[in-house]
MIDO-253543 format. One record per residue (C-alpha): x, y, z. Coordinates in steps of 0.5 Angstrom, whole numbers. Layout:
REM MIDO-253543
xx,yy,zz
X,Y,Z
...
***
This chain:
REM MIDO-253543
xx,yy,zz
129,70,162
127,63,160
131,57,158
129,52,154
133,45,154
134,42,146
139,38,148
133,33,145
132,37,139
138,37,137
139,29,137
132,28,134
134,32,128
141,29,129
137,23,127
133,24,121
139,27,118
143,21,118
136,17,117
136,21,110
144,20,108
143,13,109
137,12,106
140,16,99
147,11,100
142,4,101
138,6,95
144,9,90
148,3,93
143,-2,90
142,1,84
149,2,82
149,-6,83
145,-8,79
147,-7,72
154,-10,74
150,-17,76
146,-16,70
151,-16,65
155,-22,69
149,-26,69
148,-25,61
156,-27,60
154,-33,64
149,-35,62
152,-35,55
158,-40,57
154,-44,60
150,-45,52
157,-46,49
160,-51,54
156,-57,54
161,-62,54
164,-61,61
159,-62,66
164,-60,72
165,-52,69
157,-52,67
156,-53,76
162,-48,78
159,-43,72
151,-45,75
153,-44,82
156,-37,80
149,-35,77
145,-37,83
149,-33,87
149,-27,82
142,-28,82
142,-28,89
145,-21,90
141,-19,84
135,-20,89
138,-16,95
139,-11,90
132,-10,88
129,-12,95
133,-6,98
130,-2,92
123,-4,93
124,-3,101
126,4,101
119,5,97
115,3,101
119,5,107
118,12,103
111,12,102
114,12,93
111,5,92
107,5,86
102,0,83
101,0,75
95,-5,73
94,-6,65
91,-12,62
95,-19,64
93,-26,62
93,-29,69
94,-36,66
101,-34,62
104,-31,69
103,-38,72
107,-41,66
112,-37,67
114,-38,75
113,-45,73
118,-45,67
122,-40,72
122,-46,77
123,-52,72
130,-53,73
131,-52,81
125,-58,82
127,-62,77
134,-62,82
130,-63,87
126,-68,84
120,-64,86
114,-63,82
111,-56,81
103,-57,79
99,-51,77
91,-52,79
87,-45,75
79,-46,76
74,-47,69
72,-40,72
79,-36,73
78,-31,67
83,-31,61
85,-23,63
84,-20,69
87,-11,70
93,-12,75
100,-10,76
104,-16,72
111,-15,74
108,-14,82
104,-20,82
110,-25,78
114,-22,84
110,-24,89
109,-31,87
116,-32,86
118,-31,93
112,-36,95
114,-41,90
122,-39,92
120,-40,100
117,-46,99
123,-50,95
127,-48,100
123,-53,105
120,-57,100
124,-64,99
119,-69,97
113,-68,94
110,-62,91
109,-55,89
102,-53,87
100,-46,85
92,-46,85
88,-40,82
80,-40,85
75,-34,83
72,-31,89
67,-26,87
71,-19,85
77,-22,87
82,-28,84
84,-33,91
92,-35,90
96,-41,94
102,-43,93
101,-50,97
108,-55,99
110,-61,103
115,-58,105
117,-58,113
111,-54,115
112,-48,120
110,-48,128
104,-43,130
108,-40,135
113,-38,129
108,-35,124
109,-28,126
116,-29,124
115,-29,117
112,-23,115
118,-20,120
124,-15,116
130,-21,117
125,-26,121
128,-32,120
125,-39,123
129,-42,130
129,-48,128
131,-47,120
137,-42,120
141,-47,116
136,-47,111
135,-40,111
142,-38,111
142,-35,104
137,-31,104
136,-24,107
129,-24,110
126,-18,106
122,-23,100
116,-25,104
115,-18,107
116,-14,101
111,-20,98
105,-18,104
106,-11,101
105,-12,94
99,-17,95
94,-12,100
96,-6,94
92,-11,89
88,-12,93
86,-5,92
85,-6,101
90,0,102
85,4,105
81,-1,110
81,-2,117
81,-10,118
89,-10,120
91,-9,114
92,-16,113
95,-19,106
98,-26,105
95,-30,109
99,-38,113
96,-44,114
101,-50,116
102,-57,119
109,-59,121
111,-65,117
107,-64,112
107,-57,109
104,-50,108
99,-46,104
100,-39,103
94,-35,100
92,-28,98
86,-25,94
88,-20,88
81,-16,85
81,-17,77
80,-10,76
85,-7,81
85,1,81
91,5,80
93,5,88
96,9,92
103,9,94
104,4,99
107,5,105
110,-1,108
109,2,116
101,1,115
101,-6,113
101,-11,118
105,-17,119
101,-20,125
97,-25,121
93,-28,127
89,-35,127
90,-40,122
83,-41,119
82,-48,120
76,-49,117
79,-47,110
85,-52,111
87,-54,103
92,-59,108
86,-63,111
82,-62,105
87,-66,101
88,-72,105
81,-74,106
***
């Protein structure tokens, strides 16, 4: 007679059962969300053109679209997450003219710095080419949640997206003079939900899920899924009063990749490079 002890097997599957339900809510959830929010930002968005006469309505109608357009984000970064979580997230590249993305976040970002009396700079290198094969919608991602993160720390000075050639690849930075960030919270960052210590009021609207998301995305236009350098992606270099720089490399002729599973990227992004400093590099 032999007696085996499941006890634990029953558990484990007890586990994955409810995993696999909550996963099926959190994405039918975050779907379902969206069309509602998309159809009141429109309405919103229509009121605000027809009432230009009243500055008080326009701020209250302003501040339910931000808002709108905040649960909108959680909305799609749960969608995104339960991707990558999934291994389901997928790359499309086609031809894209790099110079006019960057238009794009710098009009989608015009009025936030305009309030904020922020400048917002877009620095392209003579040798930058005019198109590039990579995935448009991802790489507009990304950037708005480095641009968007930067606002949120940035009161006076700038917001500069500089654009280098860096053989096969594009060299990305979104560069701020902004609060900085200290060395031993870095690793925060790039953390499901992290939040800085000692900005939590600052970072009280948000949900912690952007940047890691971003990381993701980025090492898929790398076309680096398949390395094994740590599976570094975005990477930070920062200063404490007086701003940060987050950089990334995209290959001009990206591949259709893999799907990318956000369990093989890393989110420890180990030393800064001083040497490269764009920081020490503009104040001399």
């Amino acid at each position: 007679m032999i007696f085996n002890d499941i006890t634990y097997q029953e558990h484990i599957i007890a586990l994955k059962i409810a995993d696999s339900n909550k996963a099926k809510v959190l994405a039918s959830v975050s779907h379902e969300l969206r069309t509602p929010l998309n159809a009141i930002i429109g309405r919103l968005g229509r009121c605000e053109a027809q009432i230009k006469d009243n500055p008080e309505v326009i701020e209250y109608l302003s501040l339910c679209r931000d808002n709108a357009h905040l649960l909108l984000r959680l909305a799609n970064s749960l969608l995104d997450l339960q991707q990558l979580i999934h291994g389901k997230f997928k790359i499309n590249p086609a031809k894209t003219e790099i110079r006019k993305i960057l238009r794009d976040i710098a009009k989608l970002f015009k009025f936030q710095t305009a309030q904020k009396g922020i400048d917002l700079n877009l620095h392209i290198a003579e040798r930058v080419p005019k198109f590039i094969n990579t995935d448009e919608g991802r790489l507009k991602q990304i950037l708005i949640n480095l641009v968007a993160n930067a606002l949120k720390f940035t009161f006076t000075g700038s917001i500069t997206l500089q654009v280098i050639e860096y053989m096969e690849y594009l060299q990305i930075s979104v560069i701020d003079t902004g609060a900085g960030i200290k060395d031993e919270e870095k690793y925060k960052l790039f953390t499901m939900f992290g939040k800085l210590g000692d900005q939590q009021e600052v970072n009280k609207n948000e949900i912690g899920l952007g940047l890691t998301i971003a990381n993701a995305l980025s090492l898929a236009l790398s076309g680096r899924i398949d390395d094994e350098d740590g599976q570094k992606s975005i990477e930070v270099e920062s200063k404490v009063g007086k701003g940060s720089r987050f950089y990334f490399k995209i290959l001009k002729d990206v591949a259709n990749q893999p799907p990318v599973n956000v369990n093989d990227v890393a989110i420890d992004l180990g030393a800064v490079k001083e040497e490269e400093s764009i920081l020490d590099t503009e104040e001399s």
